[in-house]
C-alpha positions as a printed Julia matrix, in Angstrom:
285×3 Matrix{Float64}:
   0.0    0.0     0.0
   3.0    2.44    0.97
   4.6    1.4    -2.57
   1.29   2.24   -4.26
   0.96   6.17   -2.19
   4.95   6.77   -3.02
   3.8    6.06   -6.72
   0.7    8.26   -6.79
   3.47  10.87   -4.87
   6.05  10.85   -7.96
   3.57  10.69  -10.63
   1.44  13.9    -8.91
   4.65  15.25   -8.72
   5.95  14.63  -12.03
   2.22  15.91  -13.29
   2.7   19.24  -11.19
   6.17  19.59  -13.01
   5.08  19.43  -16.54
   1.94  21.56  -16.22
   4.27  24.17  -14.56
   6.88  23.86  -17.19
   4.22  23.31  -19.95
   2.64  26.58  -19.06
   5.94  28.77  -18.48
   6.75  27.66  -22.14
   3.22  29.27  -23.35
   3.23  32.52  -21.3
   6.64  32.63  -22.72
   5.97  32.11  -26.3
   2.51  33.5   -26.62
   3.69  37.07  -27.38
   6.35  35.75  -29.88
   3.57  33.41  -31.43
   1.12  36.56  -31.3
   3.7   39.06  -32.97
   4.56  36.74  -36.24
   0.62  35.74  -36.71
  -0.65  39.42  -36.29
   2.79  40.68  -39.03
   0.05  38.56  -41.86
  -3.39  40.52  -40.99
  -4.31  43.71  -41.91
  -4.47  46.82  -39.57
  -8.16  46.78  -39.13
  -7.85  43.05  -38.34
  -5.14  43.88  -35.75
  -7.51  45.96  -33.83
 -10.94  44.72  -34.31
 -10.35  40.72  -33.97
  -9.77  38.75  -31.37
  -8.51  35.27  -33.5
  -4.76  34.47  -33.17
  -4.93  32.98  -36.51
  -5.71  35.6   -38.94
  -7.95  35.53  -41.51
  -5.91  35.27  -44.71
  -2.21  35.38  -44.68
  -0.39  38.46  -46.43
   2.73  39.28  -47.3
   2.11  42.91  -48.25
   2.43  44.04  -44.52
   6.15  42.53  -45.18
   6.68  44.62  -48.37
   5.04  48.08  -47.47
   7.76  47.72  -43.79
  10.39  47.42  -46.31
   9.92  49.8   -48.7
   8.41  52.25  -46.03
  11.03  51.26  -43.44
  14.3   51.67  -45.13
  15.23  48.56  -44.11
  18.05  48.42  -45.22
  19.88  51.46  -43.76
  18.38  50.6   -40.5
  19.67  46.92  -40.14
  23.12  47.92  -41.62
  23.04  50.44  -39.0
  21.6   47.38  -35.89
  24.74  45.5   -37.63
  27.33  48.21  -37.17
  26.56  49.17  -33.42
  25.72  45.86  -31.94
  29.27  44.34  -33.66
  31.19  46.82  -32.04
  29.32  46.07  -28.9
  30.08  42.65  -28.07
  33.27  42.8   -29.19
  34.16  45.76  -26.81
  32.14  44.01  -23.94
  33.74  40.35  -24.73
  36.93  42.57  -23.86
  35.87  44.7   -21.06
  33.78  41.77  -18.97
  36.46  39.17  -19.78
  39.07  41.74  -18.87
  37.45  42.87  -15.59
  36.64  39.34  -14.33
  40.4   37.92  -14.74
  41.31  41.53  -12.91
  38.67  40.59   -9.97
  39.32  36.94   -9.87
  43.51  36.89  -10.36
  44.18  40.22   -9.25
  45.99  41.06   -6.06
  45.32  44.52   -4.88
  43.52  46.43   -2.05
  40.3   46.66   -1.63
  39.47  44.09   -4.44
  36.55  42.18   -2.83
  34.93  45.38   -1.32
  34.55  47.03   -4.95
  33.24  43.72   -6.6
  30.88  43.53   -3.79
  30.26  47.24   -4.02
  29.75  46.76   -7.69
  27.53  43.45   -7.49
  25.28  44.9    -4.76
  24.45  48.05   -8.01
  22.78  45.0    -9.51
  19.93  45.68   -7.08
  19.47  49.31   -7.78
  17.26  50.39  -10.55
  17.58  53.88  -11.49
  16.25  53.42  -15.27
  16.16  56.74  -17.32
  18.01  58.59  -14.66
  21.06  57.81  -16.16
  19.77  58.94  -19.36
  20.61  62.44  -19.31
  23.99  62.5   -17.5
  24.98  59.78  -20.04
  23.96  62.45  -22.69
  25.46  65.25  -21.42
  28.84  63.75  -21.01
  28.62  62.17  -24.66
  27.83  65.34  -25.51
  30.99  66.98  -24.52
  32.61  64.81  -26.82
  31.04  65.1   -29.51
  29.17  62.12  -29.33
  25.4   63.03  -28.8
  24.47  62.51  -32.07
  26.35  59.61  -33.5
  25.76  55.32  -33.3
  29.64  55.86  -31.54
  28.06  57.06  -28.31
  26.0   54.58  -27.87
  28.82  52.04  -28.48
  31.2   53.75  -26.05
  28.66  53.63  -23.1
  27.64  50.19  -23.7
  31.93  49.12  -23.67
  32.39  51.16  -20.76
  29.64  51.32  -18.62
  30.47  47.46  -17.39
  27.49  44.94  -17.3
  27.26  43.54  -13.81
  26.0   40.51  -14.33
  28.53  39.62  -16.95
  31.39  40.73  -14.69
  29.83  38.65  -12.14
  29.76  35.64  -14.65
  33.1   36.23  -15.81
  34.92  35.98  -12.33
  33.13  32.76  -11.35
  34.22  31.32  -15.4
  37.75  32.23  -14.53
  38.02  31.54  -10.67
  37.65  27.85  -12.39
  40.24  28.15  -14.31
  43.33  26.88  -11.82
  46.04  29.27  -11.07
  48.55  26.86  -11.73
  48.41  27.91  -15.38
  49.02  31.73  -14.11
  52.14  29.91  -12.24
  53.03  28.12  -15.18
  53.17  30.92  -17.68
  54.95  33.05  -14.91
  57.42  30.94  -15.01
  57.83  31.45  -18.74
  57.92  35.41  -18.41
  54.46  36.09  -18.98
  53.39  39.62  -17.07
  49.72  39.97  -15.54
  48.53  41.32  -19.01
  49.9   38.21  -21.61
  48.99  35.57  -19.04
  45.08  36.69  -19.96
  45.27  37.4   -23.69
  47.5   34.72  -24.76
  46.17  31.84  -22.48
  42.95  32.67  -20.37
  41.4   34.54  -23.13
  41.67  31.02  -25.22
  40.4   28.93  -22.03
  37.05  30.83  -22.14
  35.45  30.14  -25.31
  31.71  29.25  -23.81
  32.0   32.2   -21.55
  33.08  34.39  -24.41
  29.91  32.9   -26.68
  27.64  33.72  -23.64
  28.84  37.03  -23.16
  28.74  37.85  -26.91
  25.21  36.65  -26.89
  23.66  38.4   -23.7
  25.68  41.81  -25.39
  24.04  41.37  -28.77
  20.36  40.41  -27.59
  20.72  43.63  -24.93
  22.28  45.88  -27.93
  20.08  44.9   -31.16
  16.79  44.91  -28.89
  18.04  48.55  -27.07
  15.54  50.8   -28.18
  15.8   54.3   -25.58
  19.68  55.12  -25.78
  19.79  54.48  -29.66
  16.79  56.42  -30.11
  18.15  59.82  -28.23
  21.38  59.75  -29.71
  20.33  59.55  -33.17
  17.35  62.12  -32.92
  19.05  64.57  -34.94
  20.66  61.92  -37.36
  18.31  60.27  -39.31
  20.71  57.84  -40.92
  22.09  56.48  -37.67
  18.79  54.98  -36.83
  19.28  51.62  -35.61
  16.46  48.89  -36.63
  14.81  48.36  -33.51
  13.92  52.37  -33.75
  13.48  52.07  -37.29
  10.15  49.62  -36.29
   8.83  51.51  -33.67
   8.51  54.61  -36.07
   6.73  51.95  -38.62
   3.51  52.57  -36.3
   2.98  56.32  -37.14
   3.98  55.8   -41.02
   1.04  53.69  -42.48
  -2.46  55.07  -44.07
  -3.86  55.13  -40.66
  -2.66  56.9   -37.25
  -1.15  53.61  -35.84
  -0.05  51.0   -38.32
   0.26  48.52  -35.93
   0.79  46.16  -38.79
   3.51  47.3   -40.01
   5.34  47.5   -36.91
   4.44  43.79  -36.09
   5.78  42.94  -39.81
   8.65  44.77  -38.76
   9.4   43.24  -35.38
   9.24  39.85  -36.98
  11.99  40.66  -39.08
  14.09  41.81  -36.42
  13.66  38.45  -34.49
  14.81  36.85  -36.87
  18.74  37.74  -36.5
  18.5   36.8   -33.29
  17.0   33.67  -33.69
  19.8   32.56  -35.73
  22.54  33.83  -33.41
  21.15  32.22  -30.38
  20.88  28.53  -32.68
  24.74  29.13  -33.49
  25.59  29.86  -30.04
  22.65  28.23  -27.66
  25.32  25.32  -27.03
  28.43  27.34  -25.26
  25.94  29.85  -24.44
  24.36  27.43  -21.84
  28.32  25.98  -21.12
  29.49  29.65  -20.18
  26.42  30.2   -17.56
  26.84  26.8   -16.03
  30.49  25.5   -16.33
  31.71  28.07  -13.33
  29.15  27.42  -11.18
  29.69  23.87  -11.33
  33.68  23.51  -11.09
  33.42  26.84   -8.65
């Protein structure tokens, strides 16, 4: 009888588990699902109905984003900033957690703490204008280059935090090792750690180019004067007020779709180390 309850236990349980999984995976979907259905129906559709599935399927809503949208410029332009952004961050979080986790100076823990604990404060636009102001001192305010400079510099915590677990796993004897050989603080982490890190560098590249290509505020500020900077993400929200009626939400749902799709592919290429790099240091750590 106790067999047959401890049974009923693990399958109730298992049950629990899959309906809980089963519907995270919809609420998580749904507005993906919603967004590529909705890019085939017309405006009026959009608003009036209901139905997920729409009526009949258009592509027209693809062509009229295109040819409205300037497509082109404006992905060339997602393209430009967010390459320069992950590269610059791959350097700068990589950099900053081999500093933190190999480094020997004063106060080392108390400023990663310090740093860690910023995670937890949210001051959202209210580093907006500062941010501007000092870009715009340089010359900056108005170009795709000061958004790339403040993304590079203005560190990521979490991947800082990610990136001194990665290499506190990595063991020092190596550092020892290439010590031995002559290497200084600096060649010890481009010449060997750098090439120990591959899944952390694919999972940092990846959480920098989903944050950069989806950034909509900063890119939009900076390139309010300068049309032709407009990244893509911008470029679609402006689809809304650029159809035959006051809000072509078609449009900009034709548009979003498109600029899933990049993403999409990057995250297929890289979902392997990607999930490697989050795990690997808190396993061997």
């Amino acid at each position: 009888m106790s067999a047959i309850i401890v049974a009923l236990q693990k399958n109730t349980l298992k049950i629990l588990r899959l309906v809980f999984l089963g519907s995270l995976m919809i609420l998580t979907l749904f507005p993906i699902v919603y967004t590529v259905l909705s890019s085939f129906k017309s405006n009026l559709e959009v608003m009036a109905s209901a139905s997920l599935i729409p009526k009949s399927f258009s592509l027209q809503n693809y062509v009229d984003a295109w040819q409205i949208g300037r497509f082109d410029l404006y992905t060339w332009n997602s393209i430009y900033m967010t390459f320069f952004i992950v590269i610059g961050t791959i350097v700068t979080a990589t950099m900053g957690g081999y500093v933190f986790s190999r480094g020997r100076f004063r106060g080392k823990n108390v400023i990663f703490v310090v740093l860690v604990s910023s995670m937890f404060i949210s001051a959202g636009t209210l580093y907006l204008y500062p941010q501007l102001i000092v870009a715009k001192l340089f010359g900056l305010n108005t170009s795709l280059w000061g958004v790339i400079i403040i993304n590079i510099l203005g560190f990521n915590i979490t991947q800082l935090y990610i990136s001194r677990r990665y290499v506190d796993s990595i063991s020092p004897e190596i550092d020892e090792a290439a010590k031995m050989d002559g290497c200084n603080f600096f060649r010890i982490y481009w010449n060997i750690i750098f090439h120990l890190i591959k899944p952390l560098i694919a999972t940092i590249g990846l959480l920098s180019f989903m944050h950069s290509w989806n950034d909509y505020l900063l890119p939009m500020v900076f390139t309010i004067g300068s049309p032709d900077s407009v990244p893509l993400v911008v470029g679609v929200v402006s689809l809304k007020s650029q159809g035959e009626s006051v809000s072509a939400w078609n449009l900009m749902l034709a548009g979003t779709t498109l600029s899933i799709i990049p993403m999409l592919i990057v995250y297929l290429f890289l979902n392997r180390f990607f999930i490697s790099g989050l795990t690997s240091g808190a396993i061997k750590g």
